[in-house]
Each structure stands twice: as structure tokens, then as C-alpha cells.
N, C-alpha and C positions, 0 to 999 in steps of 0.2 A: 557128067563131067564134060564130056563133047559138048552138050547144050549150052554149061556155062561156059566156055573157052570160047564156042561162039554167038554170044552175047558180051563177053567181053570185047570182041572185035566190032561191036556198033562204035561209029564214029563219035555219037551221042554220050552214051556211054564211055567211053572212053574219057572225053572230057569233064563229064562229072568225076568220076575217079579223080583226075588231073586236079583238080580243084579241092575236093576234099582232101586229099595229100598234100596239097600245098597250105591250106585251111592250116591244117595240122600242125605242119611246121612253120608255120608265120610267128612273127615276133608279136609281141600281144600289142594292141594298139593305147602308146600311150595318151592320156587327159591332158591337154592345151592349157598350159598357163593360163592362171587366173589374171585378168587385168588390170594392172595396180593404176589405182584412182587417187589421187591426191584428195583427203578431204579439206582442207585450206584453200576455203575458196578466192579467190581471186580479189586483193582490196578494189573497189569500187571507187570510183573520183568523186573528192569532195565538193558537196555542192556549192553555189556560191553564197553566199553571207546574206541573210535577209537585211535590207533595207528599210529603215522603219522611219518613216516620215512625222512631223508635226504639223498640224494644222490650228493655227490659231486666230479666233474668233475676234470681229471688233467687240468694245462694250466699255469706252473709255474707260473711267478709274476701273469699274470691274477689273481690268487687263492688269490690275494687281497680282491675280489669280494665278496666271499664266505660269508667275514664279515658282508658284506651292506645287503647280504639276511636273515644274524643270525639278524641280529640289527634289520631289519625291521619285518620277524615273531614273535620276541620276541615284540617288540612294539604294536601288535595287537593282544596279548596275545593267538597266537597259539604253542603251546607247543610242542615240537620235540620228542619222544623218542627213536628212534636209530638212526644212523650218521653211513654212509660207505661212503670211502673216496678212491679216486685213486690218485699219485702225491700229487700235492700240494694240491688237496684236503682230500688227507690224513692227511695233518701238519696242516692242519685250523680243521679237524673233530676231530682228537686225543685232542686239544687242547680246541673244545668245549665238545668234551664227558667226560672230566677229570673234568666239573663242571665250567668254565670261561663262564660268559655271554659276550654279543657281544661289549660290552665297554671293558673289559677286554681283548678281544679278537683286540679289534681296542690298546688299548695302546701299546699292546705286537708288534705288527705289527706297530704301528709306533716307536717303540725301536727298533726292528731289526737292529742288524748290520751285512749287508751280511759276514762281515770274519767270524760270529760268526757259521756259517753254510757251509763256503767254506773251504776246504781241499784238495790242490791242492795236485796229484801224478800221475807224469807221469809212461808212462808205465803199467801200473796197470790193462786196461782195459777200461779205463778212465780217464779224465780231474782231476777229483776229487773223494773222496774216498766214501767220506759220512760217515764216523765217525761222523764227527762234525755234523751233523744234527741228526742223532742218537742221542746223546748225548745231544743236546739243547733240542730234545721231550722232552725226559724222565727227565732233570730240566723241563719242563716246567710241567707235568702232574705229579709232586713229585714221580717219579722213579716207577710209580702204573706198574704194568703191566694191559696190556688191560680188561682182565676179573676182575678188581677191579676201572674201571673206574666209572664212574656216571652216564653213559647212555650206553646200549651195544653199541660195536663200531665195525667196520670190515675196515680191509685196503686192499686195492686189488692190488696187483702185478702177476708178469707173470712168468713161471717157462721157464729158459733160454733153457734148455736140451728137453722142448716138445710143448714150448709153451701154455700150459692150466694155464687160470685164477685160482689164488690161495686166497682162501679168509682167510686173520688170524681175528682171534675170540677172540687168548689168545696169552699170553706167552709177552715176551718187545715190552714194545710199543714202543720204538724209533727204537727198530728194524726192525720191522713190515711197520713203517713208512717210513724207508731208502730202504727196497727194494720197495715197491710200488713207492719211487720216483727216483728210479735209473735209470736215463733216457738213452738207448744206446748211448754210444758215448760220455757221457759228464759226466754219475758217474759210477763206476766199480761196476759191478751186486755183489749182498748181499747174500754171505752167510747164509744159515738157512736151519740146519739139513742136512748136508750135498748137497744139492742143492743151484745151483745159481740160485738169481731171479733179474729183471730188468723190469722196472717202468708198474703200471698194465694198463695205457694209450695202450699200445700193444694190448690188449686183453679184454679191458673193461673201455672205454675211462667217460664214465657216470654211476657208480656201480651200478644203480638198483637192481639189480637182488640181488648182497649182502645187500641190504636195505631190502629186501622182506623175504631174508633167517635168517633175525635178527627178522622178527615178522611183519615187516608192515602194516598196513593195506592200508596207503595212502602213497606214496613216491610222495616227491619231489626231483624232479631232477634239479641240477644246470648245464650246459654246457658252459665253459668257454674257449671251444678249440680252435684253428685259423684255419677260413674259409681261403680258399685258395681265392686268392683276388687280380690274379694276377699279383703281383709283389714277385720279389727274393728276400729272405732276405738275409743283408750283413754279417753276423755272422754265424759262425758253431752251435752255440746254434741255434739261429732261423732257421736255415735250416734243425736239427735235428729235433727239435720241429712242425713245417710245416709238416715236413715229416710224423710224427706220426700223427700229423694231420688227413693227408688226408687219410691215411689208414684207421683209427678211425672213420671219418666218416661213411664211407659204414658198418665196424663192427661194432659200434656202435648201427646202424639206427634202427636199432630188439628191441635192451637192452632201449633204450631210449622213444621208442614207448610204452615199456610196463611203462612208469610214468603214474601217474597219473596227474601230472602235472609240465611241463617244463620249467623251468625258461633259460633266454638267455640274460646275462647282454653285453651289447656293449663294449666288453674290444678286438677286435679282433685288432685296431690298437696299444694294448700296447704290448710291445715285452718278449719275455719270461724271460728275466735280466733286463727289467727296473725297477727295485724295487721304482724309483723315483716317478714313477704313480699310488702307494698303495693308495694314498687318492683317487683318479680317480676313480680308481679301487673300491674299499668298495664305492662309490658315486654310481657308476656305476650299483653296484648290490643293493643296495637298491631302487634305480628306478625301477628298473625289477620286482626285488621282488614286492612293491605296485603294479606296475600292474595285475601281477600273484594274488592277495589276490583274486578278487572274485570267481575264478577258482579252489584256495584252497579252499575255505569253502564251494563251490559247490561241489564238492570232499568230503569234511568229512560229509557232511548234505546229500549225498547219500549214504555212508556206514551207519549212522547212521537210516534213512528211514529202507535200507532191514534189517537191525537186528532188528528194532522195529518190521520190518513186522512179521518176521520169528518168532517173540515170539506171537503174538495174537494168542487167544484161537482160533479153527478154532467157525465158527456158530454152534449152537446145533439144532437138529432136534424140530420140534414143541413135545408140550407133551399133551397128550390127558385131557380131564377135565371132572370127573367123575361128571353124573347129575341122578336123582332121575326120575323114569317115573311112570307116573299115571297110572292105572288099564284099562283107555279107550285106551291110547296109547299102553301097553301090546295087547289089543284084538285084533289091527290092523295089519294083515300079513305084509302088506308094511312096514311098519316104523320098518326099524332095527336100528335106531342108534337116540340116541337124537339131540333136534332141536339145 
């Protein structure tokens, strides 16, 4: 009994007691609220609107075509917002950028009457002037100039003195429309600004590249030019036309690779004056067109994919979660962090 009375008097001692007693009577240590986590995460901002360009090709009458690919994008309610046009793909682009849909677009073109566009002058530099196609644009799109059109528009022609692709953006649009379609040899190159120009098939046979400088995100390309196919054609028109052709192809090959998607309506056996084969023609490019659809919307459903991506919040780091430690866990050197 002495023994233990004096061991109970170690200082040491003592304090353990102290501690255990107190152990005892402590209040039991309560578990820290669980951390309510909202699962509703956070709406995310809408990306912006894919932009889907048109790019369309020269290839005179061919440029019938042009229609059957409006008619049939507009029927599957994929929506165009800018139109660059070379040649006759300039006179079908001016004429859908000015607000015609592709019914409108198909009556006008089955009204056509070629005198209404032919202005024969010899000597000139040319078969014909191109006044009068000038002049039918601009009734046709109510005298707008281009930068007042309904959809931006670019017409591409070739600058005669250097040869470099010229893209107009603004200023007359039937003017703009007559040099891109002033084909050597058959309309006398167009004055603008002191420079002659002659049809932008020279130098940019599938305008891409002006589709993409108007905003695009997705260009489609139309190509309606004549594959070389072994045979001569009988006419100075087709042998001009051929001719550009085949040069346009290899220059081309670059500008057309950067589409996103290539349309290639079978108009290679209509000749460049057969205006008679415009229903063919618009037949023609609406086939094409439906087939090219799932390729289009593969196309806008992967610009739209990387802009979704490119907007998610990245992941956030874990966050530490503050807990309560009991008096026995304190006394343990080992435990530095709660369980």
C-alpha cells in the first residue's frame, strides 16, 4: 500500500491518471458533416453557330447544277451563310446571296434567254462584251451592290496584267460577276479600277479559299468543270472551256482539297452553250448533292464537337475535407492526417 501511494506521487504518473479520467469522461467525439455536393452541374455556354460556306465552281452552262445542290441543301434544312462564286458560279452565287431561294433560283434559269446575256462584239478582245450579263445580274439582285446583299458574297476573277486571284467583296455586283465570268477568248476582259480582269476559272477554278476568307467554318465545294475525256470538242467555246479545264485542274487540286466537302455533279458530257440541258443540269446537282448530305453533317457535327470541347471547364483538383480529431488520435506521433 505505502508502495503504491508512492508511485501514485510520480509526476508522470500522475498525469497519465489525469488523462485517463478525463478520457473517460469526455464527450464522445462526434463525425463531421458529410459535404453536400450539388450534382447539377453547371450549364456550360453555347458554342457559336457553325458557319457553312458555299463554294462554287465555273463550268458555264454546267452552272445549271449549282441549283439542284441549293434546292437540295435548302430541302434538308442545312442553311448556307456565305457564297463565293467563279464564272458561272458566280451568276448562280450573286443571284442566291441577293435572298432567291432555289425555286426562285430554278424559275429564273428556266426563263433565261440566252440573247438576254449575249452581246456579240467583234474585235474587242472578244466574241462578246459582257455588258449584258452585267446588266441582267444587277436586275436580277435589284441593282444591290455586293456588300448589301443577304448573305456575304465574293466573285473570283483573275487580274489579266499578273495573273493573281482577285476576290471582290463589294462595290457592282453585275460587275464583279462579268469579270469572274469573262472567259479568254469568248468575252473581252472587264474593266475595274483601272485593271483588266478575265474569268477567275484561270486562277481559282473551285473558290474555296474565298469561302473561308468570308468567315467559313465548313465550305462546300461545288466542281462542275470538264474532265478531259478524250475527245475534241467541235466549237471554239468548248475548246476554250476544255482548255481552262485542264489547266484548272492541277491548280485547282490544292484549293479544292482544302473543302471540307466536295460535291461533283455529272454534268461533264453537257457542253458549255448547251443552255438546253439546264433541267439536266439542276437534276444533276441535286443527286450529287444527296449524296454528299451525310459527309455535310459529318462536317458541321465535328466543328461543332471541338467548340463544345474547347468550352468545358477543364476538371478541378480534389479539395481537402476538414475533420475533427480526438485527444487519443492527437497523442499518436504517427497519425498526421485524419482517417
Amino acid at each position: 500500500m505505502r508502495w503504491l501511494r508512492s508511485r501514485l506521487r510520480s509526476p508522470l504518473l500522475l498525469a497519465c491518471a489525469a488523462l485517463l479520467v478525463a478520457a473517460c469522461g469526455s464527450r464522445e467525439v462526434r463525425p463531421v458533416a458529410p459535404v453536400e455536393i450539388d450534382p447539377t452541374p453547371a450549364p456550360l455556354p453555347a458554342p457559336p453557330p457553325v458557319r457553312v460556306g458555299l463554294a462554287l465552281g465555273g463550268g458555264a452552262a454546267k452552272g445549271f447544277a449549282h441549283i439542284g445542290v441549293i434546292k437540295m441543301l435548302e430541302a434538308n434544312v442545312i442553311d448556307v451563310d456565305v457564297v463565293a462564286g467563279t464564272s458561272a458560279g458566280s451568276v448562280v452565287g450573286a443571284m442566291y446571296a441577293s435572298g432567291m431561294d432555289a425555286f426562285a433560283l430554278q424559275e429564273h434559269a428556266v426563263a433565261l434567254d440566252e440573247a438576254s446575256i449575249r452581246d456579240v462584239r467583234l474585235f474587242s478582245g472578244g466574241l462578246l462584251q459582257g455588258q449584258k450579263l452585267q446588266d441582267y445580274v444587277n436586275q436580277q439582285v435589284g441593282n444591290r451592290p455586293i456588300e448589301r446583299l443577304g448573305k456575304p458574297f465574293a466573285a473570283v476573277a483573275t487580274r489579266l496584267d499578273t495573273g493573281e486571284r482577285t476576290v471582290f467583296v463589294r462595290g457592282n455586283t453585275g460587275q464583279a460577276v462579268r469579270a469572274s465570268s469573262a472567259v479568254p477568248g469568248v468575252f473581252e476582259p472587264a474593266r475595274i479600277g483601272g485593271h483588266s480582269y478575265v474569268d477567275g476559272g484561270v486562277s481559282s477554278p473551285v473558290p474555296v479559299d474565298a469561302a473561308r476568307q468570308l468567315g467559313a467554318d465548313v465550305v462546300i465545294a461545288v466542281d462542275i468543270s470538264t474532265q478531259a475525256s478524250g475527245t475534241t470538242p467541235a466549237d471554239m467555246l468548248g475548246i476554250v472551256n476544255q482548255s481552262i479545264a485542264i489547266m484548272g485542274q492541277r491548280l485547282g487540286a490544292e484549293e479544292r482539297g482544302r473543302a471540307d466537302v466536295l460535291i461533283r455533279p455529272e454534268v461533264n458530257d453537257i457542253g458549255p452553250a448547251d443552255f438546253s440541258q439546264r433541267a439536266r443540269a439542276i437534276a444533276q446537282g441535286e443527286r450529287a448533292a444527296l449524296a454528299a448530305l451525310p459527309q455535310v453533317r459529318a462536317a458541321i457535327a465535328r466543328v461543332q464537337e471541338q467548340r463544345a470541347a474547347a468550352l468545358a471547364p477543364p476538371p478541378r483538383d480534389p479539395e481537402p475535407v476538414a475533420c475533427e480529431r480526438s485527444w487519443l488520435q492527437a497523442l499518436n506521433p504517427l497519425r498526421t492526417s485524419c482517417p
